[in-house]
N, C-alpha and C positions, 0 to 999 in steps of 0.2 A: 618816448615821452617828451613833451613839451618842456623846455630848458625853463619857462617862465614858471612849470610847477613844480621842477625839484625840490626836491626837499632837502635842505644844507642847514644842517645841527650846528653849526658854526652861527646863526642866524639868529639861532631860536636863546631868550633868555628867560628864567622865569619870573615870578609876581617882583623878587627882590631883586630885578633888573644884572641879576648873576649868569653868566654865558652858561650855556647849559652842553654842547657840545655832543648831543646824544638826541636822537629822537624818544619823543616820549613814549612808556610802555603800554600806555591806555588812555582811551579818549572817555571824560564822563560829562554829562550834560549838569547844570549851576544853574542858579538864580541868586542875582547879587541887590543888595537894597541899597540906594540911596536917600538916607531921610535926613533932611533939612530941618533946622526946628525954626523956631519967629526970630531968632535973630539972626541966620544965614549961617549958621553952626554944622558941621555934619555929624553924623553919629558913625563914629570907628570903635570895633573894638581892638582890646588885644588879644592877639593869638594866645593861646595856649602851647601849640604844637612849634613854632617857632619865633614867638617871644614880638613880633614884629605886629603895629597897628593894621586893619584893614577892615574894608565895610564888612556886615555882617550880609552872610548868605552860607548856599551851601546846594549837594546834590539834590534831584531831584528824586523821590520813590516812584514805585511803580503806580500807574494809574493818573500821576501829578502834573497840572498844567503848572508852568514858569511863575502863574499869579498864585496860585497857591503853595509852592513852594519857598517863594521869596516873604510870604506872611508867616509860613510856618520856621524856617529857619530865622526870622527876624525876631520874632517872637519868644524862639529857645534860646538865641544866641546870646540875647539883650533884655528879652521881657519884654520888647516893647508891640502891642500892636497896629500894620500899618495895613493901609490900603495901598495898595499900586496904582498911580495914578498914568503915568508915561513910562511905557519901554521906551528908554535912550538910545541903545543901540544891542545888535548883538556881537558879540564877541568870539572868535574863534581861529584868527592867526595867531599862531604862537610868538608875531614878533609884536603882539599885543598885551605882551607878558601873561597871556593865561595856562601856563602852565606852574604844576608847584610840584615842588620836591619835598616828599617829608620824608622827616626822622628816620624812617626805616629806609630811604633808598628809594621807593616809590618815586617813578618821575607823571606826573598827570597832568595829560593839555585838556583843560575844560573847554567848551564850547556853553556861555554864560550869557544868560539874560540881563541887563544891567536893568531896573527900574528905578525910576523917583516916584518916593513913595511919600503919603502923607501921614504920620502920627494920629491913629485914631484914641489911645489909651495906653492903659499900663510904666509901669515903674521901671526906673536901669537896673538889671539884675545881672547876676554873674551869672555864667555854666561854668559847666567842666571846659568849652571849646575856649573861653577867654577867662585875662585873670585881672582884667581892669577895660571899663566902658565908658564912654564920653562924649560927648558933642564939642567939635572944634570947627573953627575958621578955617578955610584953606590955605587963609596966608600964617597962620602959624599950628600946623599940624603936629601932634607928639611925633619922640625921636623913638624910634626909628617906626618911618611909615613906608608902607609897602607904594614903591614907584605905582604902580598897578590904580593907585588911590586916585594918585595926579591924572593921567590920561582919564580915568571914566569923568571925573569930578569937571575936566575940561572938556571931555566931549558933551554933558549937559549941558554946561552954560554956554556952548556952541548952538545950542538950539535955542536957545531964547534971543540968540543976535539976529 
């Protein structure tokens, strides 16, 4: 094998930019939302599962293209409904922080669709996945946000330069 594809767990961190030292035990495929409101605000929520800010997204079901997953997880996560306007980029090295480590040990390297998306309707609501939601500036994001936040938030405004 090609020394330029090993795979070195020393390498890899996850969303909270934490060395993870293990390769992950399972690959699942994400769609992540980016929605901006009129004043250049993002919407993050907070986790549930580890307490930590982050866009609202999630897996994909069976049958589910990335634009209808990213509407319907934006939707549950927040209330809010969005159209997807631009896939930003996709995401799938793990030294892209997409992987996450939950609660139980589970180590998961997503392979994740980033869109910006536009606000078509609906209200901020809580789930069960978050326990507070918000629209913030980039330059001053709640504590603690998931590293994960900055890199996609920087690869979009990469495409408008």
């Amino acid at each position: 094998m090609n020394s330029k594809y090993s795979l070195n767990p020393d390498d890899f961190r996850d969303s909270r930019g934490q060395k993870l030292g293990r390769i992950p035990d399972r690959v699942r495929v994400s769609a992540v939302s980016l929605v901006e409101d009129d004043q250049g605000k993002f919407l993050l929520q907070k986790r549930s599962d580890n307490g930590w800010w982050g866009l609202p997204g999630g897996g994909l079901e069976p049958g589910e293209t990335f634009k209808q997953c990213v509407v319907r997880e934006t939707f549950e996560e927040t209330g809010v409904i969005v159209e997807p306007i631009n896939l930003v980029k996709i995401y799938d090295d793990p030294k892209d922080l997409t992987c996450v480590l939950y609660p139980n040990g589970d180590l998961v390297q997503y392979v994740s669709a980033l869109f910006y998306c536009k606000k078509i309707s609906g209200y901020l609501k809580l789930s069960d996945e978050s326990t507070d939601i918000g629209y913030f500036p980039i330059t001053n994001l709640p504590d603690p946000t998931l590293p994960s936040v900055n890199l996609r938030v920087e690869d979009y405004i990469k495409l408008g330069e």
